[in-house]
C-alpha positions as CSV (number, residue, x, y, z in Angstrom):
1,X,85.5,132.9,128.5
2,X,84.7,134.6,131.8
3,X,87.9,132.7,133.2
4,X,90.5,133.9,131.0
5,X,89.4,137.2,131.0
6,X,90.6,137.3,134.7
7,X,94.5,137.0,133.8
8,X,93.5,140.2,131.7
9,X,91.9,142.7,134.2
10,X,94.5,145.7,134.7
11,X,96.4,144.9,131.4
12,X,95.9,146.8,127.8
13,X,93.7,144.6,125.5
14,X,92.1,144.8,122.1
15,X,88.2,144.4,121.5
16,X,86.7,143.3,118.2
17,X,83.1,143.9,117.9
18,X,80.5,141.4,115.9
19,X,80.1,145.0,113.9
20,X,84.0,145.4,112.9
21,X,85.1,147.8,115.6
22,X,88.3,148.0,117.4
23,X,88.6,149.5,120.7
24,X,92.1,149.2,123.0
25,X,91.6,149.9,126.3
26,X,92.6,149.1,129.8
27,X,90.4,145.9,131.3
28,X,89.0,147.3,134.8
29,X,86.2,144.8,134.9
30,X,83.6,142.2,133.3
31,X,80.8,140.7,134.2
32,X,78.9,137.2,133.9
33,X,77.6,138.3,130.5
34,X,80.9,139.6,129.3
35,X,80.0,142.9,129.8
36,X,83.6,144.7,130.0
37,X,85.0,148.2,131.3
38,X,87.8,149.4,129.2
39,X,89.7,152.6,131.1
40,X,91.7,154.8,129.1
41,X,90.2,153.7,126.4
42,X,90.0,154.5,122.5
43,X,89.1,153.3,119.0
44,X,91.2,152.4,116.0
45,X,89.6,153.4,112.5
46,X,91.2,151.7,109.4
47,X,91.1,153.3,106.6
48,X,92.8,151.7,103.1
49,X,93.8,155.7,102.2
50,X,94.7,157.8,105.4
51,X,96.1,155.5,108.1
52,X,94.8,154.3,111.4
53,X,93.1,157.2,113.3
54,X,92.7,156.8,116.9
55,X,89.5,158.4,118.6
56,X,89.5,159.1,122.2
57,X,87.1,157.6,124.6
58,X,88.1,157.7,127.9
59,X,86.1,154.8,130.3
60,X,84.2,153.1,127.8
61,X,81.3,150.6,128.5
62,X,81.0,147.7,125.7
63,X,78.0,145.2,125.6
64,X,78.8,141.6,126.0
65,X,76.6,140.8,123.2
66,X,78.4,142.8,120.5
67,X,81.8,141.3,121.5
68,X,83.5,139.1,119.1
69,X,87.2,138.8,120.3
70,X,89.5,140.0,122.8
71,X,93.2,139.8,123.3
72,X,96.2,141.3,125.1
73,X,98.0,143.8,123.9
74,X,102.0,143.7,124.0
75,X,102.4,147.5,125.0
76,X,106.0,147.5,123.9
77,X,105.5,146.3,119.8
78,X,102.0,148.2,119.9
79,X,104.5,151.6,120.3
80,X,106.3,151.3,117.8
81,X,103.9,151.1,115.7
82,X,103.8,154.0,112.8
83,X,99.8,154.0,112.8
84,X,99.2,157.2,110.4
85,X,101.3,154.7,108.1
86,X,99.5,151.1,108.4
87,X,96.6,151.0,105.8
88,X,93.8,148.5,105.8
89,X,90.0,148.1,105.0
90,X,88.0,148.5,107.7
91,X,86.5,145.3,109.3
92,X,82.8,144.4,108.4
93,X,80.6,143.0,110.7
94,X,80.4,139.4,111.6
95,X,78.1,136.9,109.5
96,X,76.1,134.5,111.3
């Protein structure tokens, strides 16, 4: 996994936690374990009555352990998005 995260350092991706969360960031850097710096950074919160809310983090630190998934974002469908208009149950946490 370590590999393709390379093609992804400097680019806006999406993290899914194993406990449902969503964070979109800017990849600065990962280490051997996955470990990953996200810059500019925040979190998406589904909600099934209000919309996605967006909380600010700023540089954010996530845990290889506790990652699940992570893509690349394309910047130019992710805004247009209407997010205060997409509803959805939040993600539950992964079942092993």
């Amino acid at each position: 996994m370590a590999s393709g995260l390379e093609n992804y350092v400097n680019q806006t991706v999406s993290v899914i936690t194993s406990d449902g969360r969503n964070f979109i960031g800017t990849l600065k850097g990962f280490d051997q374990t996955i470990n990953i710096i996200l810059d500019e950074s925040h979190e998406r919160v589904f909600s099934s009555s209000t919309g996605v809310a967006q909380v600010v983090l700023g540089l954010h630190i996530i845990r290889g352990d506790n990652i699940a998934v992570v893509g690349q974002i394309d910047e130019s469908i992710d805004s247009r998005l209407d997010l205060g208009n997409i509803k959805a149950e939040p993600l539950g946490p992964i079942v092993h």
